[in-house]
BAGU-745143 format. One record per atom (N, C-alpha, C, O, CB): atom name; x, y, z; residue in three letters. Coordinates in steps of 0.1 Angstrom, whole numbers, plus 2048, in hexadecimal, padded with zeros to 3 digits. Last residue first. Glycine has a CB too. Layout:
<nodes>
  atome    x    y    z  residu
     CA    X    Y    Z     ALA
...
</nodes>
This chain:
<nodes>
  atome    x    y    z  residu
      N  200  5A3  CFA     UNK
     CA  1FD  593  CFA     UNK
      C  203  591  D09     UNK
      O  204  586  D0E     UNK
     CB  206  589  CED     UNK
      N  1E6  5BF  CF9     UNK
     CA  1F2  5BB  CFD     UNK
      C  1F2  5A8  CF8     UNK
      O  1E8  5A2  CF4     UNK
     CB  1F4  5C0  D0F     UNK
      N  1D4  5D9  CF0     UNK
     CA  1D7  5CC  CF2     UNK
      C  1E2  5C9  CF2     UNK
      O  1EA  5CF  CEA     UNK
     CB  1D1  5C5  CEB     UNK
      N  1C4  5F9  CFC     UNK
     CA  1CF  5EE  CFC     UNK
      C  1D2  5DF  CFC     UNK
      O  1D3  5D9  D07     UNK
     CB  1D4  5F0  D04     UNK
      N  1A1  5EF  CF5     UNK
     CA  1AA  5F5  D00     UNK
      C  1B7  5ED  CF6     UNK
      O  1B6  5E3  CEE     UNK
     CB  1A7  5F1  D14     UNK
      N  18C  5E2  CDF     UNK
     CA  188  5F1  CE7     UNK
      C  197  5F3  CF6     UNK
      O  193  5FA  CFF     UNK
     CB  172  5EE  CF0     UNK
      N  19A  5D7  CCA     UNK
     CA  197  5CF  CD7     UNK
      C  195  5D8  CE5     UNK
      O  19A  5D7  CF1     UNK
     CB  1A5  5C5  CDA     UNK
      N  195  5EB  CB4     UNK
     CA  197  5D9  CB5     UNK
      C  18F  5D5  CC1     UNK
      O  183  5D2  CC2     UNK
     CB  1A9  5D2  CB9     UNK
      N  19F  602  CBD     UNK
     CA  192  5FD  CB7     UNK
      C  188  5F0  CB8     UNK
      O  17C  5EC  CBB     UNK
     CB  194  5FD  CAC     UNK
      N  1B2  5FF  CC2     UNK
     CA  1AB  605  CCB     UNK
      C  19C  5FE  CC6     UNK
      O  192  5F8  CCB     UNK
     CB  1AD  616  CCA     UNK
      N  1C5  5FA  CAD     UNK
     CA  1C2  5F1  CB9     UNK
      C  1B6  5EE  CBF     UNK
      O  1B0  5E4  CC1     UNK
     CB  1C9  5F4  CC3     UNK
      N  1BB  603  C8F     UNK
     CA  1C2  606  C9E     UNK
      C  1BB  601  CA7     UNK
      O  1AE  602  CA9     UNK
     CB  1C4  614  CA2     UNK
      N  1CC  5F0  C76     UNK
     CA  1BB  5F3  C7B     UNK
      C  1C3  5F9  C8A     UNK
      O  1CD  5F3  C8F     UNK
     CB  1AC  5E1  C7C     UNK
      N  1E5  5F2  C63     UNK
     CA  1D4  5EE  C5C     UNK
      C  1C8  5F2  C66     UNK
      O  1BD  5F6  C62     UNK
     CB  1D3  5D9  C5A     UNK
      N  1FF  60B  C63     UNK
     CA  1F9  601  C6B     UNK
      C  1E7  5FE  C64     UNK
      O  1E0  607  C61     UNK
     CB  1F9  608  C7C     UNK
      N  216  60B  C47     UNK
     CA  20C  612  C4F     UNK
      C  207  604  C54     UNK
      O  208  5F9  C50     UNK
     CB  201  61C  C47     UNK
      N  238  607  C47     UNK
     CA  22C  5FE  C44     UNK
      C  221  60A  C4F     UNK
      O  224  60F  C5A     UNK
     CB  22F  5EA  C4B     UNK
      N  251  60E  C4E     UNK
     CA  24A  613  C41     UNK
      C  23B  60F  C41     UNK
      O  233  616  C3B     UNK
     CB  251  60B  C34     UNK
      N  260  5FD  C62     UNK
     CA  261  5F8  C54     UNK
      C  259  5FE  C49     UNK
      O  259  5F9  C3E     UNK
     CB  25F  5EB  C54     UNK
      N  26D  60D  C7E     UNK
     CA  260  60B  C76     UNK
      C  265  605  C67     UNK
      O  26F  60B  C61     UNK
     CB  256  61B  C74     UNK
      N  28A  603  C92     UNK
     CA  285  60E  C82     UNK
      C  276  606  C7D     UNK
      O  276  5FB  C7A     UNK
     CB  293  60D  C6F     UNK
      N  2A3  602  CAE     UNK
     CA  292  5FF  CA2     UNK
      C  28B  605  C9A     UNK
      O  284  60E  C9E     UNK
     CB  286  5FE  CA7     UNK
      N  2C3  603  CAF     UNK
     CA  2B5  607  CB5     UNK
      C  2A9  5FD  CAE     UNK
      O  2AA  5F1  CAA     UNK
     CB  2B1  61A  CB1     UNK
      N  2E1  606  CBE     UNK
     CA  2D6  5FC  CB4     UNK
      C  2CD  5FF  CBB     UNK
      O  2CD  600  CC8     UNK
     CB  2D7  5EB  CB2     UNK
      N  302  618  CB7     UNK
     CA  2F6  614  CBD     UNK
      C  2E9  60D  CB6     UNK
      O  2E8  60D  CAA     UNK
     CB  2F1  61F  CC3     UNK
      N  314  61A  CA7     UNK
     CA  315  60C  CAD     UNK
      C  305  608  CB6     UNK
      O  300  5FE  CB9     UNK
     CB  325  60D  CBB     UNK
      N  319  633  C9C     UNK
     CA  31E  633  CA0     UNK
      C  320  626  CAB     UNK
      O  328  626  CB5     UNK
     CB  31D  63C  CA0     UNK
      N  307  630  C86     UNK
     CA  315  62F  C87     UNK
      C  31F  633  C91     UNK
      O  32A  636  C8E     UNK
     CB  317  633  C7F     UNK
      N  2EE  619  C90     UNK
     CA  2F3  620  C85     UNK
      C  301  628  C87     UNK
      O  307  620  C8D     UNK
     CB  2E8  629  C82     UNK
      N  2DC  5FE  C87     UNK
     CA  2E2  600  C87     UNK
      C  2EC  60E  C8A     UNK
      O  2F6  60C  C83     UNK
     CB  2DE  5FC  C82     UNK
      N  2BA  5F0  C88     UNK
     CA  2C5  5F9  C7F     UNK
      C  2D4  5FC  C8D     UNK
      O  2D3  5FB  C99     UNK
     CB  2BA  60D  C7A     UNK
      N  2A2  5D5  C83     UNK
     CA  2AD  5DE  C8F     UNK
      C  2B7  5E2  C82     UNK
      O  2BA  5DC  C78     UNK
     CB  2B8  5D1  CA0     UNK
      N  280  5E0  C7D     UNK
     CA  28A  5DA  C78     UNK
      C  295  5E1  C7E     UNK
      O  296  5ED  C81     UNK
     CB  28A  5DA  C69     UNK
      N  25E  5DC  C7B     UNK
     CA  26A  5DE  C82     UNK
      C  275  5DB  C7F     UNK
      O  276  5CE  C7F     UNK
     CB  26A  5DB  C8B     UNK
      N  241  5CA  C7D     UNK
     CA  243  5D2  C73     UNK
      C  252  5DC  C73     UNK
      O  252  5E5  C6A     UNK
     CB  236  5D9  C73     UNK
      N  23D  5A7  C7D     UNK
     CA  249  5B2  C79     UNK
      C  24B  5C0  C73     UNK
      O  253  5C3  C6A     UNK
     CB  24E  5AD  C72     UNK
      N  21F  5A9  C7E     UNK
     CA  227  5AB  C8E     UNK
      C  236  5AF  C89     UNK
      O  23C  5B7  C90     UNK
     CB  227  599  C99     UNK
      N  213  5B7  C65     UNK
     CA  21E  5AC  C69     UNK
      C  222  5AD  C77     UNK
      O  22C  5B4  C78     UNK
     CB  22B  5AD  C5F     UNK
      N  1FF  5CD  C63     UNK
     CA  1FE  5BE  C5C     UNK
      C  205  5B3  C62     UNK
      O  200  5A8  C65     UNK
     CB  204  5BF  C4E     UNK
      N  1FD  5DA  C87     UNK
     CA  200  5D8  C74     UNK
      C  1FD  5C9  C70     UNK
      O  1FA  5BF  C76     UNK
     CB  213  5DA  C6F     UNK
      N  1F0  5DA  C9D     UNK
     CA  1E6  5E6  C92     UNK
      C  1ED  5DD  C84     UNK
      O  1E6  5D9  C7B     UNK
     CB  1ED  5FD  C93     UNK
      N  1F7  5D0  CB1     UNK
     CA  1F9  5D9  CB4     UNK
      C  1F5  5E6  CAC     UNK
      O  1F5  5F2  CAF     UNK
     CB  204  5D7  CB6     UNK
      N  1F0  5B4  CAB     UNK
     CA  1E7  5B8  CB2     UNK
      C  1EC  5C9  CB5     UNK
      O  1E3  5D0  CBA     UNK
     CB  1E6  5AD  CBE     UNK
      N  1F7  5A9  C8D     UNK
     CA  1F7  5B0  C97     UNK
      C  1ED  5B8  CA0     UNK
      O  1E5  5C1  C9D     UNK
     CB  1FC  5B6  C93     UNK
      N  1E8  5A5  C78     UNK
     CA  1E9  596  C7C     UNK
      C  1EC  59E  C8A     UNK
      O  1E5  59B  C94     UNK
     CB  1F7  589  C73     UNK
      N  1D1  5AC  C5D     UNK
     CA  1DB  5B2  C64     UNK
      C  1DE  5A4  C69     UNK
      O  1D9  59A  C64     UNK
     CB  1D7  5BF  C6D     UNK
      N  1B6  5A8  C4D     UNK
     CA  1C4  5A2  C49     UNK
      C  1CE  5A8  C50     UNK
      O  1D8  5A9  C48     UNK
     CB  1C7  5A4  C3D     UNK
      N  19D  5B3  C59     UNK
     CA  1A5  5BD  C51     UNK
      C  1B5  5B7  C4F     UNK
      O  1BE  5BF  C4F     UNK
     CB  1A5  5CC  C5B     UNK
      N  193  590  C54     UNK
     CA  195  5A0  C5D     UNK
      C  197  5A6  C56     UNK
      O  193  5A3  C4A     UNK
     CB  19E  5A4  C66     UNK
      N  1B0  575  C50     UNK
     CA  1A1  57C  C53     UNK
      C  19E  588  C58     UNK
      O  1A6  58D  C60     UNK
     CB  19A  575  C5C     UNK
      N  1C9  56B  C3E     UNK
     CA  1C6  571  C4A     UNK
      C  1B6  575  C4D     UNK
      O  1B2  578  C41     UNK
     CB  1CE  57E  C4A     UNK
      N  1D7  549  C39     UNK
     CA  1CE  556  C32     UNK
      C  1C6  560  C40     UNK
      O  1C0  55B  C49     UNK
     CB  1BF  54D  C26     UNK
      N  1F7  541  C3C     UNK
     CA  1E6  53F  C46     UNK
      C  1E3  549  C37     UNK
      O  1EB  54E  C2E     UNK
     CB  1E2  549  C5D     UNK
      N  20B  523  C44     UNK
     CA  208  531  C3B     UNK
      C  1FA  531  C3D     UNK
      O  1F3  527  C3E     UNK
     CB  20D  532  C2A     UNK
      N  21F  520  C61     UNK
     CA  210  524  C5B     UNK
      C  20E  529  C50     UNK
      O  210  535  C4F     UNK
     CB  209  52C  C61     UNK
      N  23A  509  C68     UNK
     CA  237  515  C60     UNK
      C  22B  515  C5D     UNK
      O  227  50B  C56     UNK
     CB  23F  517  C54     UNK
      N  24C  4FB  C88     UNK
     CA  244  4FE  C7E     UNK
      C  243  50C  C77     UNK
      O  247  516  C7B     UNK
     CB  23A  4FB  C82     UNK
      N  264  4EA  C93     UNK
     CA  25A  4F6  C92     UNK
      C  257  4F8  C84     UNK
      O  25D  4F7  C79     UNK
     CB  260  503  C97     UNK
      N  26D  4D2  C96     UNK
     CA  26C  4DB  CA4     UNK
      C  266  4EA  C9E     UNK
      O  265  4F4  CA6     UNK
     CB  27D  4DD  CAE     UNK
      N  273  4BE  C86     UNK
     CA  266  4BD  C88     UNK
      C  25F  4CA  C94     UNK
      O  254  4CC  C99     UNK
     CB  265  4AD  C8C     UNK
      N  28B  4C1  C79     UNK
     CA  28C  4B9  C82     UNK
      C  27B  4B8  C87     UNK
      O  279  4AD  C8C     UNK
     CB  298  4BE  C8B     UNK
      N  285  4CE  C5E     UNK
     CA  28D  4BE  C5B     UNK
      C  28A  4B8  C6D     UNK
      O  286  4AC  C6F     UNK
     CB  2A6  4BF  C56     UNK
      N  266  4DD  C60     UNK
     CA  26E  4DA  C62     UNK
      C  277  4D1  C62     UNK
      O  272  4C7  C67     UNK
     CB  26D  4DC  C66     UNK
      N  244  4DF  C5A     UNK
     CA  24A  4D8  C61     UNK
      C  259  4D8  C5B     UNK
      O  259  4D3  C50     UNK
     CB  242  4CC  C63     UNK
      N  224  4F8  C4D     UNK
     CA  234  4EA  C4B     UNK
      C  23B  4E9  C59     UNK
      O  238  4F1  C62     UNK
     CB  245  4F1  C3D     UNK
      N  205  4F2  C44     UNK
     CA  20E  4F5  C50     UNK
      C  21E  4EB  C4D     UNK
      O  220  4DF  C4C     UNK
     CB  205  4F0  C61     UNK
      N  1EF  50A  C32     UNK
     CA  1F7  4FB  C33     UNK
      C  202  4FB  C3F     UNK
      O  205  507  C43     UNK
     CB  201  4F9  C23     UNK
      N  1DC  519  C37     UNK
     CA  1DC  50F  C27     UNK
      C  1E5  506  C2C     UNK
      O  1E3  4FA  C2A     UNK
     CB  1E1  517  C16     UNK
      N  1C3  525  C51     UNK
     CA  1D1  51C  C4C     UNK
      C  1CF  512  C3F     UNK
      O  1C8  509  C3D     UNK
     CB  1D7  511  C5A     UNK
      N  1BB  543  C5C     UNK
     CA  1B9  533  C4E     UNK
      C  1C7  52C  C4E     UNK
      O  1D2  52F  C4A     UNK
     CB  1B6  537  C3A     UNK
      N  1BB  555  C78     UNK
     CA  1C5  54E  C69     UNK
      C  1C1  540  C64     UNK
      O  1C4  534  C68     UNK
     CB  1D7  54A  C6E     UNK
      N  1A2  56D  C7C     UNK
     CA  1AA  560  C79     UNK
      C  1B1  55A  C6E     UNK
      O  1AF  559  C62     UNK
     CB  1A4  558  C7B     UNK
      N  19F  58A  C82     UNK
     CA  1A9  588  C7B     UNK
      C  1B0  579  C7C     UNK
      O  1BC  576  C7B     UNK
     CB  1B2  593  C7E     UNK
      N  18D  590  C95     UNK
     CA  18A  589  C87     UNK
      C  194  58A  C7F     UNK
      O  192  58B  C72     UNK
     CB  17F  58E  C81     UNK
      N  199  595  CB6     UNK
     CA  194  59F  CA3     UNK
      C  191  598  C9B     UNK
      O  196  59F  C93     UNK
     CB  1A1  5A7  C98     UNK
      N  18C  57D  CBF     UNK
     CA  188  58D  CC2     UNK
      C  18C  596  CB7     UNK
      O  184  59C  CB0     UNK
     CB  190  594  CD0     UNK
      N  19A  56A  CB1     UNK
     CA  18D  56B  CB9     UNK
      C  186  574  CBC     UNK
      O  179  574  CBB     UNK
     CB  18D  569  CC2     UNK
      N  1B5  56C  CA3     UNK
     CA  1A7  571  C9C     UNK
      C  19B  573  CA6     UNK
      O  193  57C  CA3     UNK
     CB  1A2  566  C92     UNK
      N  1BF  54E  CAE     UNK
     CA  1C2  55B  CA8     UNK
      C  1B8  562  CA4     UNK
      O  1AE  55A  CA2     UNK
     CB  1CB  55B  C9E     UNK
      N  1B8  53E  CCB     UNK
     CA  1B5  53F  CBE     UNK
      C  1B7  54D  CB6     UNK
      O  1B0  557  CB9     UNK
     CB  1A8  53C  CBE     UNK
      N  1C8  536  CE4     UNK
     CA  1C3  544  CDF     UNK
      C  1C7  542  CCE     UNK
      O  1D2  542  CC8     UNK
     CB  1CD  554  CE7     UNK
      N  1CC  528  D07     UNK
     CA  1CA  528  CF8     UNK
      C  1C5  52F  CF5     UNK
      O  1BC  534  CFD     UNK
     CB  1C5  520  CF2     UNK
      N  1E1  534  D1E     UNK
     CA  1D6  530  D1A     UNK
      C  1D5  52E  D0C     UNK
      O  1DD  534  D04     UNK
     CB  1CE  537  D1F     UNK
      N  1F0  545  D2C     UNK
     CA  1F2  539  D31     UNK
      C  1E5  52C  D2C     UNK
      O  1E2  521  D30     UNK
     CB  1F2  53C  D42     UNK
      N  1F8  563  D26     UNK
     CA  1EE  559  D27     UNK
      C  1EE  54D  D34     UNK
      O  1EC  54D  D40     UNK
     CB  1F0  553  D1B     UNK
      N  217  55C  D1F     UNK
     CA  210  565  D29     UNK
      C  207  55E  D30     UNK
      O  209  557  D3A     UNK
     CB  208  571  D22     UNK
      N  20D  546  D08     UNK
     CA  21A  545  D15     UNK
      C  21A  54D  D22     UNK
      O  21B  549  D2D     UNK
     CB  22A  549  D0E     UNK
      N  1F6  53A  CFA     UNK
     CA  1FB  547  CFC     UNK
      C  207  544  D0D     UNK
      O  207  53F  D18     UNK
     CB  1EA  554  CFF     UNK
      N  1F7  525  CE0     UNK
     CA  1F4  525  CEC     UNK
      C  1FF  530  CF1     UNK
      O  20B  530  CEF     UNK
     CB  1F4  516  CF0     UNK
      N  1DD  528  CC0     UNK
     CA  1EE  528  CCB     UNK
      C  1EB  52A  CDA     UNK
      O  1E1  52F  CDF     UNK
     CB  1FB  537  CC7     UNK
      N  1D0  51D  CA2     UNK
     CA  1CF  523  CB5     UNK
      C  1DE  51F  CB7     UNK
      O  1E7  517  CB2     UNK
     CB  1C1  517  CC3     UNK
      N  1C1  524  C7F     UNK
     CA  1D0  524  C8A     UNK
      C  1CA  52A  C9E     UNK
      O  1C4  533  CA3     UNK
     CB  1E0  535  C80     UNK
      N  1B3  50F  C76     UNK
     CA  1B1  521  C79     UNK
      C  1BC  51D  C82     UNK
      O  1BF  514  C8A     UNK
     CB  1A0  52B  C81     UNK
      N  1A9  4F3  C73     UNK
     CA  1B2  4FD  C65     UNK
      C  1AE  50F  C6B     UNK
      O  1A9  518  C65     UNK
     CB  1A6  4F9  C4E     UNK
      N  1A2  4E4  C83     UNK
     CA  19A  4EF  C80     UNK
      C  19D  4F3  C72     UNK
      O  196  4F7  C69     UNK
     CB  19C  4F9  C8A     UNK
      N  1B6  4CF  C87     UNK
     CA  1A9  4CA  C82     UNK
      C  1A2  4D8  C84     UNK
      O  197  4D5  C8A     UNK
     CB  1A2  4BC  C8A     UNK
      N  1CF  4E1  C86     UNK
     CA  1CB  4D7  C79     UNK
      C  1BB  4D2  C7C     UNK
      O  1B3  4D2  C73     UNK
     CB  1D7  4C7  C78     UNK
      N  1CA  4EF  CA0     UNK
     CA  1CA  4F6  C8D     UNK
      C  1C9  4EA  C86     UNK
      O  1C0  4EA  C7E     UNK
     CB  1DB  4FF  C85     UNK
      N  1C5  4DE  CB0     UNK
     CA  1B8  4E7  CAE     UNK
      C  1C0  4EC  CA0     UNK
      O  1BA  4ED  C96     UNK
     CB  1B3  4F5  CBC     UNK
      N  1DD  4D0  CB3     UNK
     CA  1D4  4C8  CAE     UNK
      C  1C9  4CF  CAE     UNK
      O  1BF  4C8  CAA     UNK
     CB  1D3  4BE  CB4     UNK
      N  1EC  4E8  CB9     UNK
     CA  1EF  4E1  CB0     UNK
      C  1E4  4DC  CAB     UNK
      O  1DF  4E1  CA1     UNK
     CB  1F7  4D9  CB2     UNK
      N  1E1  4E8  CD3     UNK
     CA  1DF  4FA  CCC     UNK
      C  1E2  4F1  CBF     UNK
      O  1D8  4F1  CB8     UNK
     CB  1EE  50C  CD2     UNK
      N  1EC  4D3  CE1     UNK
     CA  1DC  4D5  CDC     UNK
      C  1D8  4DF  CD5     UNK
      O  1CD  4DF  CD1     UNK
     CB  1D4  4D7  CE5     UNK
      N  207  4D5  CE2     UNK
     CA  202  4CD  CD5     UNK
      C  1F2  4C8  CD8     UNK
      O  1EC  4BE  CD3     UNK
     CB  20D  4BD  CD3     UNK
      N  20C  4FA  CDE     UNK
     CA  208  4ED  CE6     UNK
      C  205  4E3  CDE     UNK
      O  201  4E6  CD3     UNK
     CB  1FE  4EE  CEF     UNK
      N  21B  517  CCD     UNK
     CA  211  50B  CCB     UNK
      C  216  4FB  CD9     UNK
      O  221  4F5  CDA     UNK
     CB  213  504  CB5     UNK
      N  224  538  CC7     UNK
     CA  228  526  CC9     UNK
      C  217  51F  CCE     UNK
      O  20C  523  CD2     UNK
     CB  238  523  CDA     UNK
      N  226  54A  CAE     UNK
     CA  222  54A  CBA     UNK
      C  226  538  CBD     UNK
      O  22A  52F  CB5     UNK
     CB  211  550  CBB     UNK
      N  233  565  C97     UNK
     CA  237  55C  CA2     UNK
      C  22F  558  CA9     UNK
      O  22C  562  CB0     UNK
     CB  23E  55F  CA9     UNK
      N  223  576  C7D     UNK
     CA  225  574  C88     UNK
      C  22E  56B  C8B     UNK
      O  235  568  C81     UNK
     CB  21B  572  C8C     UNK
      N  228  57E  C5F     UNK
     CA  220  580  C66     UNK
      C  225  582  C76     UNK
      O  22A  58C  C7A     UNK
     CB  217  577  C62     UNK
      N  23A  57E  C43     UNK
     CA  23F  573  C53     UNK
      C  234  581  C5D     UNK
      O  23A  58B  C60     UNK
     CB  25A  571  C59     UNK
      N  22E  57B  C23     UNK
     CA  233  582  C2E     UNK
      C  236  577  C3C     UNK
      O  233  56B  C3D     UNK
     CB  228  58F  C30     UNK
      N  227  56D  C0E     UNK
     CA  235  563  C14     UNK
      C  237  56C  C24     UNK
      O  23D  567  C2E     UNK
     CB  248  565  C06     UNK
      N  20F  571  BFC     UNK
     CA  21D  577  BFC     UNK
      C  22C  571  C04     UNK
      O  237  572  C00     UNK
     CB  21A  583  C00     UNK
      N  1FE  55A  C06     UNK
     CA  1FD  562  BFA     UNK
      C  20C  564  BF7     UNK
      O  213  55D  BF0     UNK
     CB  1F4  570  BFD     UNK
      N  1FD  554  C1E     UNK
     CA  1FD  54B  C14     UNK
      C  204  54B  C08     UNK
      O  20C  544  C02     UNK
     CB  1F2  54A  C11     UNK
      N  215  564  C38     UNK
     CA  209  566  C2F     UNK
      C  20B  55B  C23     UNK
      O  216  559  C1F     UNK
     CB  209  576  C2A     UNK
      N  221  54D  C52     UNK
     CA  225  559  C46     UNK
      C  214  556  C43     UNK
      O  20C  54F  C47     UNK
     CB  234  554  C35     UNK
      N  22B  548  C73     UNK
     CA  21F  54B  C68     UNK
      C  21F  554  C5D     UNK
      O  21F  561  C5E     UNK
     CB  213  54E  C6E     UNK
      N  23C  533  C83     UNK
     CA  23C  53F  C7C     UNK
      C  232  541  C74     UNK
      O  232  538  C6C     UNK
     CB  247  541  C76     UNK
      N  23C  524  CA5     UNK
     CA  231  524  C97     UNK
      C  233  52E  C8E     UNK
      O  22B  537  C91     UNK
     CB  221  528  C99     UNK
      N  24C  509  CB9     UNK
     CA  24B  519  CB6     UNK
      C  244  518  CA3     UNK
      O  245  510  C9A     UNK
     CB  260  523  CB8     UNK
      N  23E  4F7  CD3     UNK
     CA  245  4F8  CC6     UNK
      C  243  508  CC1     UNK
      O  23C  511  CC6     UNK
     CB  23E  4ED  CBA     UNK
      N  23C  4F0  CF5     UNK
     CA  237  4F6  CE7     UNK
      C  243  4F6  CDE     UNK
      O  24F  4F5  CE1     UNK
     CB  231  505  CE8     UNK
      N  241  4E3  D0A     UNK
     CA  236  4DC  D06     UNK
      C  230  4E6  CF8     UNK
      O  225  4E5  CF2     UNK
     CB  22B  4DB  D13     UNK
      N  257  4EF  D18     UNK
     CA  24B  4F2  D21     UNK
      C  23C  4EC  D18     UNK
      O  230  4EE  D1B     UNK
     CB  24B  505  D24     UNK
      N  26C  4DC  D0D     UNK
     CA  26A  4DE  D1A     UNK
      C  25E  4E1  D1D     UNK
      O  258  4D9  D23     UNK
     CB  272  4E7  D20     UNK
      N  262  4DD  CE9     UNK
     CA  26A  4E1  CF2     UNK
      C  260  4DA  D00     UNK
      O  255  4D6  D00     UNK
     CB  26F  4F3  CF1     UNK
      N  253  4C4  CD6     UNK
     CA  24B  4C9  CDB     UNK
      C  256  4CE  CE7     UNK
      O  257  4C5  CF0     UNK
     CB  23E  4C0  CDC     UNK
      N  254  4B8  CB3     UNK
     CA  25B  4B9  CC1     UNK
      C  256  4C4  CC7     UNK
      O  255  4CE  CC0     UNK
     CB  268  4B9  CC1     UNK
      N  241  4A5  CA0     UNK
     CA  23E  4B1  CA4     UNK
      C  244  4B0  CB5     UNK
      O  23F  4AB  CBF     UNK
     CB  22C  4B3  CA1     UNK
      N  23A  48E  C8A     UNK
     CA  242  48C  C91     UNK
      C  246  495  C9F     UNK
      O  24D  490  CA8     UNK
     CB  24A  489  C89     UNK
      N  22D  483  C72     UNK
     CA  22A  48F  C79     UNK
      C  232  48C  C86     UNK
      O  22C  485  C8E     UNK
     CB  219  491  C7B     UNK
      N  237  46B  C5A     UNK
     CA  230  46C  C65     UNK
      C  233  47A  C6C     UNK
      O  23F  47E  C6A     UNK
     CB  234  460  C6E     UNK
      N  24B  46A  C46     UNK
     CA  23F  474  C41     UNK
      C  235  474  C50     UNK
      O  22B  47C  C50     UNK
     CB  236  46C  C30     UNK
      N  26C  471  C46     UNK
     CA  260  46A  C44     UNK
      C  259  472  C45     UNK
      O  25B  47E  C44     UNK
     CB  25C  461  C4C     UNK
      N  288  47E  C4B     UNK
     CA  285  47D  C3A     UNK
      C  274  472  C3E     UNK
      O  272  46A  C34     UNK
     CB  298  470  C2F     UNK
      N  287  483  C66     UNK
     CA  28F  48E  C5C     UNK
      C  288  48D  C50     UNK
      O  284  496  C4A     UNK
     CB  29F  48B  C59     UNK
      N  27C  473  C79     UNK
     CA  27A  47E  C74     UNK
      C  27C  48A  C6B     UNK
      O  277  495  C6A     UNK
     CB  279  47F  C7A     UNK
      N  28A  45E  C6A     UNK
     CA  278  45C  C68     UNK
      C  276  469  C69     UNK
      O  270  46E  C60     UNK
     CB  26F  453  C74     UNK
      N  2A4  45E  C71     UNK
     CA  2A0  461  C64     UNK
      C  290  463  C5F     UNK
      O  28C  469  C55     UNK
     CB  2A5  456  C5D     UNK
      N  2A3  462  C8C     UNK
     CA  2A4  46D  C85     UNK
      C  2A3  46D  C79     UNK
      O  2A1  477  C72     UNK
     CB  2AC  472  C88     UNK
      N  286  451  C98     UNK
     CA  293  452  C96     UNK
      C  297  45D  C8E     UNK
      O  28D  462  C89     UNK
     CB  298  447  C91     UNK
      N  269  460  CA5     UNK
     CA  26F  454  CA0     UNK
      C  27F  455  C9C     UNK
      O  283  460  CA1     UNK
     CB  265  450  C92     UNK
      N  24D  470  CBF     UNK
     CA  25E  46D  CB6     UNK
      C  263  45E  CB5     UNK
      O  263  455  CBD     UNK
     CB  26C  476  CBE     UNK
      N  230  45F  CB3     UNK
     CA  23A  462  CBA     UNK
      C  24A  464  CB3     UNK
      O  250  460  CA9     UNK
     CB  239  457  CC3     UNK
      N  219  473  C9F     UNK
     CA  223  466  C9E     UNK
      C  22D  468  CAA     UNK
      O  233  473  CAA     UNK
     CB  22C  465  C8F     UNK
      N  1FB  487  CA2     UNK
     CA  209  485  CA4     UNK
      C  210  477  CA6     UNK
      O  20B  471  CAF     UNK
     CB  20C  48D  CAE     UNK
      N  1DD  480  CA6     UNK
     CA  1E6  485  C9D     UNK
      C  1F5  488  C94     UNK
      O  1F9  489  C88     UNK
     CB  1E3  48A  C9F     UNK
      N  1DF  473  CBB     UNK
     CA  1D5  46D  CAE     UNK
      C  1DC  473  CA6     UNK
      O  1E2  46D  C9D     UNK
     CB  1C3  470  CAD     UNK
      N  1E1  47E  CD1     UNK
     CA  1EC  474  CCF     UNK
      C  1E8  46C  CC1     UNK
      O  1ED  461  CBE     UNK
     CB  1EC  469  CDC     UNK
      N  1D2  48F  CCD     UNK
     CA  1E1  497  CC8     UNK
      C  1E5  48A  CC6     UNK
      O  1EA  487  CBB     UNK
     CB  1ED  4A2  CD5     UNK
      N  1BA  488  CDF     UNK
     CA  1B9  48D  CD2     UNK
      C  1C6  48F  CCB     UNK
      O  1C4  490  CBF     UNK
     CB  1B2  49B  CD2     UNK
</nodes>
């Protein structure tokens, strides 16, 4: 199914400036996926992708990744209903990672830990050199618990 979809790598100008799908795939056989929101631009998540987790988002249009823990494929959303639509997926000058802009499903969270953004954290600073982690403000959309009746983890 993938080799239908994907163009073998071609020279660097084919992959830099052509239009064939060209999709570099690291050592263990994934590419890395950032997923912003359609709408607003937010940067949702990170997850990486197999070039079968690939060839299930374009011919589904719902975004799947392939879980590294795991060791398995995991359609976003399955168990919360928070699947990602995919409006469009970009590709990079060299072809080694990608960008989702999804529309979210659910209560539009994407985290499994409750918030909207798996970013919800930001490293500070402070003066005397030490670096910690600061909440970004953002209330959490649905508790976990609820979700996926125990602690969920990836």
């Amino acid at each position: 199914m993938t080799e239908t979809l994907f163009a073998p790598r071609g020279t660097a100008a084919e992959i830099e400036e052509g239009t064939a799908f060209q999709p570099k795939f690291d050592a263990d056989g994934l590419i890395a996926c950032v997923v912003t929101d359609a709408g607003d631009g937010t940067v949702l998540m990170v997850g990486y992708m197999n070039a079968e987790a690939l060839a299930r988002t374009i011919e589904t249009g719902e975004a799947w990744f392939w879980s590294r823990s795991r060791k398995g494929f995991w359609k976003k959303g399955e168990t919360s209903g928070q699947v990602l639509v995919v409006d469009r997926i970009l590709t990079d000058c060299d072809q080694d990672a990608l960008v989702l802009k999804v529309r979210v499903g659910g209560n539009g969270a994407t985290c499994h830990v409750g918030y909207r953004s798996c970013f919800y954290r930001h490293v500070v600073r402070d003066a005397s050199g030490n670096v910690s982690l600061a909440l970004n403000g953002d209330d959490k959309v649905y508790d976990p618990e609820d979700v996926y009746g125990h602690k969920h983890s990836h």
